[in-house]
Each structure stands twice: as C-alpha cells, then as structure tokens.
C-alpha positions in Angstrom: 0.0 0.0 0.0 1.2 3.5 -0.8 2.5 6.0 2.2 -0.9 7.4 3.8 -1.4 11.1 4.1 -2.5 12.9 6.7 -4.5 16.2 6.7 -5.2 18.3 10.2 -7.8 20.3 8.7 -8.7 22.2 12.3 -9.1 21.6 16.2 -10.2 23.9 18.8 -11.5 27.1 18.0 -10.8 26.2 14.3 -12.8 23.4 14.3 -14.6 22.3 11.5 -18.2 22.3 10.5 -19.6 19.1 9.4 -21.4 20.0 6.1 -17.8 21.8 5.5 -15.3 18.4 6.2 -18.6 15.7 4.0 -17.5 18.4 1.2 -13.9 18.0 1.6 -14.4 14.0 2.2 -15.8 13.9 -1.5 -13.4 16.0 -2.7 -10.7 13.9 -1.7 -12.5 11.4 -2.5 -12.9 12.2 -6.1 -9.4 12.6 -6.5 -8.5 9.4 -4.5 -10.5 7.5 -7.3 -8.8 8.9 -10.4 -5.5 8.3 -8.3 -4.7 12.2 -8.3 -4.0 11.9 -4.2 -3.0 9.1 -2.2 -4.5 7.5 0.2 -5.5 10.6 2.7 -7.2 10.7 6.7 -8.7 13.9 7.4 -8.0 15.1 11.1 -10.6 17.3 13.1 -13.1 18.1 15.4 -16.6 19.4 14.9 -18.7 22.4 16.5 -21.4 20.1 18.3 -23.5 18.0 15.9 -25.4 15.1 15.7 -25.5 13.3 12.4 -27.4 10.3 11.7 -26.5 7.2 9.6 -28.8 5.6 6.6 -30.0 2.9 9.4 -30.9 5.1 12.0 -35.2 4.5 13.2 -37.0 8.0 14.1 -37.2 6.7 17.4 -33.6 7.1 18.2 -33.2 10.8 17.3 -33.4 14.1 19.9 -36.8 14.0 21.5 -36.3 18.0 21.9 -36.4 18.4 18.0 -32.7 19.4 17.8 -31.3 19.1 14.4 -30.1 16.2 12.9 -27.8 16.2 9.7 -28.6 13.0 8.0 -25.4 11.4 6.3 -24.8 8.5 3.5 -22.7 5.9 6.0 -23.8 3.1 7.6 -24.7 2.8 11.0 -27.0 5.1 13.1 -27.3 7.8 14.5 -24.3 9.4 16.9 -22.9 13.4 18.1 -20.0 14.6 17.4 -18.1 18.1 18.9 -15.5 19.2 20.9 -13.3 16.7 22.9 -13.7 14.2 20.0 -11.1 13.4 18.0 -13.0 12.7 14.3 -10.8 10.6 11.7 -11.7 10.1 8.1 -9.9 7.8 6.2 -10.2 8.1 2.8 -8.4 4.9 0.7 -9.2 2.8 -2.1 -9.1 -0.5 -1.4 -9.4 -3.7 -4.2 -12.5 -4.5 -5.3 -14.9 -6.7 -4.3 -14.5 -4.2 -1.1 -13.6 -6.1 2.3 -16.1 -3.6 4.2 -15.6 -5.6 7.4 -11.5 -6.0 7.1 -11.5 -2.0 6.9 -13.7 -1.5 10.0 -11.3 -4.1 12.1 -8.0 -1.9 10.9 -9.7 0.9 11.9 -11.0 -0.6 15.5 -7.0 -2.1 15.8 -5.7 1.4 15.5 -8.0 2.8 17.9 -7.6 0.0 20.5 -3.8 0.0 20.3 -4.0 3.9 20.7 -6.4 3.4 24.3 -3.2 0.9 25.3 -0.5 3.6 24.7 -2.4 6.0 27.4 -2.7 2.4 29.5 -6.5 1.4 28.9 -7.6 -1.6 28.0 -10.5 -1.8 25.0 -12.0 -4.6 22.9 -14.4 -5.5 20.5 -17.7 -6.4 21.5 -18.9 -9.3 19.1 -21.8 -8.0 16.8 -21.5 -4.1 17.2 -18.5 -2.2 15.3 -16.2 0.1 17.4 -14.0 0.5 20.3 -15.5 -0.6 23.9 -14.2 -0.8 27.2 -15.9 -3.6 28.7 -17.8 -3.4 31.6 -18.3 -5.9 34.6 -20.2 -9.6 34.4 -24.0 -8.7 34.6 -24.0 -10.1 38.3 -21.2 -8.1 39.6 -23.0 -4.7 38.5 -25.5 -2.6 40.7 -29.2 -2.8 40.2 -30.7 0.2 38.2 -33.9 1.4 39.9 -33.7 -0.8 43.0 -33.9 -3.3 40.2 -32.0 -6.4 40.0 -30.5 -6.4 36.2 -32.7 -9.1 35.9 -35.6 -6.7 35.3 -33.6 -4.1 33.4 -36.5 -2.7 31.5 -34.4 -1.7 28.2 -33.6 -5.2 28.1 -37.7 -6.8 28.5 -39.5 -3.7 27.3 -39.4 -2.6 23.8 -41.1 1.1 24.6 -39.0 1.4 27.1 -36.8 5.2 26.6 -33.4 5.6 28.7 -34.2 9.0 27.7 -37.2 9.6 29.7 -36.2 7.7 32.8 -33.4 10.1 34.8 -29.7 10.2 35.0 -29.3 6.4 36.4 -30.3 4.7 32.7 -28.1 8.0 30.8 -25.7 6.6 28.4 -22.9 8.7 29.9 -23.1 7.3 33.3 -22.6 3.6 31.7 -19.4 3.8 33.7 -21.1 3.9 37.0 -23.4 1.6 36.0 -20.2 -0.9 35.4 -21.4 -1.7 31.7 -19.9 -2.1 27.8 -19.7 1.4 26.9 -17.9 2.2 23.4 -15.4 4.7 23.3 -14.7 5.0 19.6 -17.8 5.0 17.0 -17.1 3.6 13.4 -19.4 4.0 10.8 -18.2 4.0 6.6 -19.4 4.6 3.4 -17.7 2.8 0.4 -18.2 4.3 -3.3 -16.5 2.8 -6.5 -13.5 1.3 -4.2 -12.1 4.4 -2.1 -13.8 4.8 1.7 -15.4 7.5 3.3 -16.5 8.6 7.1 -14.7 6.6 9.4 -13.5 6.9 13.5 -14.9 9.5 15.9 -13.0 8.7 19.7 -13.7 10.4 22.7 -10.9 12.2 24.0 -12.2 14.0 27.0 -15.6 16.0 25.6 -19.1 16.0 27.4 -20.5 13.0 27.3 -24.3 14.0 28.5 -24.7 15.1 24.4 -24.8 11.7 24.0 -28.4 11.3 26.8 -30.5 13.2 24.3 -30.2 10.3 21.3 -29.7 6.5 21.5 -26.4 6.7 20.8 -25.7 4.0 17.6 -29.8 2.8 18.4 -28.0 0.5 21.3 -30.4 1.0 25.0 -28.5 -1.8 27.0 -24.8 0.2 27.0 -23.2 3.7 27.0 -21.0 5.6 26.1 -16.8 6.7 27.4 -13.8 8.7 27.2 -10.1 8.5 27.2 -9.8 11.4 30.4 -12.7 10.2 32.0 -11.5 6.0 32.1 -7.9 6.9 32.9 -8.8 10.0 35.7 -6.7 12.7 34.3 -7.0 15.4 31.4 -6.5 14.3 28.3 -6.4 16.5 25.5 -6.7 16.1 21.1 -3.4 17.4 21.0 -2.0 14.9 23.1 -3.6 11.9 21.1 -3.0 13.2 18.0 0.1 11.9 17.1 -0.8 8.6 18.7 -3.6 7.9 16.7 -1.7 9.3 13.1 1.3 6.5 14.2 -1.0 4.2 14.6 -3.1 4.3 11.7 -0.1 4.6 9.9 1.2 1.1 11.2 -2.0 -0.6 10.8 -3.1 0.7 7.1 0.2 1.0 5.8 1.3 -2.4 6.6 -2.4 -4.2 5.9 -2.3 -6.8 3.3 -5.5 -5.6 1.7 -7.3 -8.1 -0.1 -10.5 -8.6 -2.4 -13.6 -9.8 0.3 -13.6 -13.5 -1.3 -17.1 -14.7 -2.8 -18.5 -17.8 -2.3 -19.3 -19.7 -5.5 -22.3 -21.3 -6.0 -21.2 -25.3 -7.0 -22.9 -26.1 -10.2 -26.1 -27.9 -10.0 
C-alpha cells in the first residue's frame, strides 16, 4: 500500500463544521478514485453536531427536535463536537471491497491507541467500534432498585433511557459498570475508495450523547479516554498517537478482495 497522508484540517477554535469536512471528504474522494492523491485521513473536530447514519429509526433521534444532519454511511445515529477526535480515512481498497477487514483496521488502530495512554479496549462481538468492557451482569448494581434481571431496556421494547433520569443516561454507563464504546465507526464505500470513518472520545461532554440512542443501542453507554484513565487528556496529546498508529496498521495491511463464495454447479 502506498504511504498514507494525513490532513489536520482544524481543532479547537478552528474546528470544522460538518457539512464543510462531508464536502472535503468527497473532494478527496474524487481525487482518491482517479488516483490524483493518495490514500488521505482527514483530522478534526466538529462544533457540536449530531448526524445520523442511513439505518438510524426516528425513534432514536433528539426527542427535543434538535437538528439532525442525516449522512450516506452506515450505522446510526451518533454526536460529534469538541473533545472528539474525528478521523476520516479516505483509501481505495481492491475490489470486491472487504467492508468488514477496513472496520477491524480501523478498530486495531484505535484499541492500540487506548493501550499507549494504559486502557484496556476490545471489541464487543456484533457491534462495530471500540469498547471498554464493563463488569459480568452479576457483579454490577441494580438500576432502579432493580436487579438487572428486570432491566427494563432489556424486556420492554417502549422502554426510553431518555425519559427515565440520569441512572439509565448513556454517559453514566461507567457507574453503572457496563460495555460502553469509546470510539464509533461508521463508513461509506463508493467505486472502491472509503469515506467517514473513526470519531473517539478524548475527553468531551458526554451527557450530548443522553439526548439520542447513541448508535440505536439501550443496553450500554458511552466513554472517554480522560474520563477511564482519571486525568485530562487533550486532542493534541492523542493526535500523534492515533496518526502513528493508523499509519502502522493501514500501511502495513495486506489488503485483499472480500472472497465470494461460488455457488457449485447444480
């Protein structure tokens, strides 16, 4: 694979609004496709913003009516803003497209950039991102004066985290002791070259994720780097961390065509 390039397009108070970085992403991604650039990961944060993916059900949006940019990559619906580090890798990849392969890369990155600030994160069989994994359903405390055998987002299909008070909020999964995801993945493929990609919290307010369900999961939450490792944490700090390591992992990938099972002849 060719040497990946990386773009810092703004952080901070030059952070970058989200209809502003989709138009750069197919800009790039234009070029990536008639092989004018190479392979390129756009750097950034966003002003506050929740954007939601081509699966997401009206039911997991803002109950408030805050504004939701709807977006052409998979997944559901998530927020993204200040304290998040947002990643989009942008790289053409051999066709049939290995959609799955380029999400784990992406999750390896991320989990070997938690190690490197000395937290542990996995994979969580069945949902895409990063997690750090929370205790056996025994071991944690009973929501509600509940035992977790009655945990109603579990039995009870109307049932809103949203509505119910800080104890069922996504960003106190930690107190709660459960699988809350620290990085969010969600892509978009188009004639070969990706799009969208990593968004991993650094150390932003989590509570912007209590007003959707964050990636349409109820039964986890959501966590940062500062807040699982109890001190400050800041993009700057990660930056680097994450470029090296999405360097080491894309770079040296042995990318391969997603195989396709033939069909024996009758």
């Amino acid at each position: 694979m060719s040497e990946l390039r990386f773009v810092r397009m703004g952080f901070g108070a030059d952070a970058v609004e989200y209809q502003e970085a989709w138009d750069e992403q197919r800009r790039v991604h234009a070029a990536r496709f008639e092989d004018e650039l190479p392979d390129t990961v756009l750097l950034l944060e966003h002003p506050p913003v929740y954007t939601a993916g081509r699966r997401t059900a009206d039911s997991e949006r803002p109950l408030d009516g805050t504004p939701v940019v709807d977006v052409d990559r998979g997944g559901k619906i998530t927020w993204h803003g200040p304290g998040q580090l947002v990643g989009y890798p942008i790289q053409k990849l051999p066709r049939p497209v290995d959609v799955v392969a380029h999400v784990r890369r992406l999750e390896e990155a991320l989990i070997r950039t938690c190690a490197e600030f000395g937290l542990e994160t996995s994979r969580v069989e069945g949902r895409s991102g990063v997690w750090v994994l929370g205790d056996p359903v025994e071991q944690r405390p009973a929501l509600g004066g509940l035992a977790l055998d009655f945990d109603p987002r579990l039995t009870d299909e109307e049932f809103d985290p949203r509505l119910n008070g800080p104890e069922y909020a996504p960003s106190n999964a930690g107190q709660r002791r459960e699988d809350r995801k620290i990085a969010a993945i969600g892509i978009r493929v188009a004639k070969g070259v990706t799009m969208h990609g990593f968004a991993l919290n650094v150390n932003p307010d989590n509570k912007w994720f209590d007003r959707i369900i964050p990636c349409g999961i109820r039964d986890a939450g959501v966590a940062s780097l500062a807040g699982e490792i109890g001190r400050d944490v800041t993009i700057d700090e990660v930056l680097p961390v994450v470029e090296r390591h999405l360097k080491a992992v894309l770079e040296n990938a042995d990318l391969r065509p997603r195989e396709i099972e033939k069909t024996p002849a009758a």
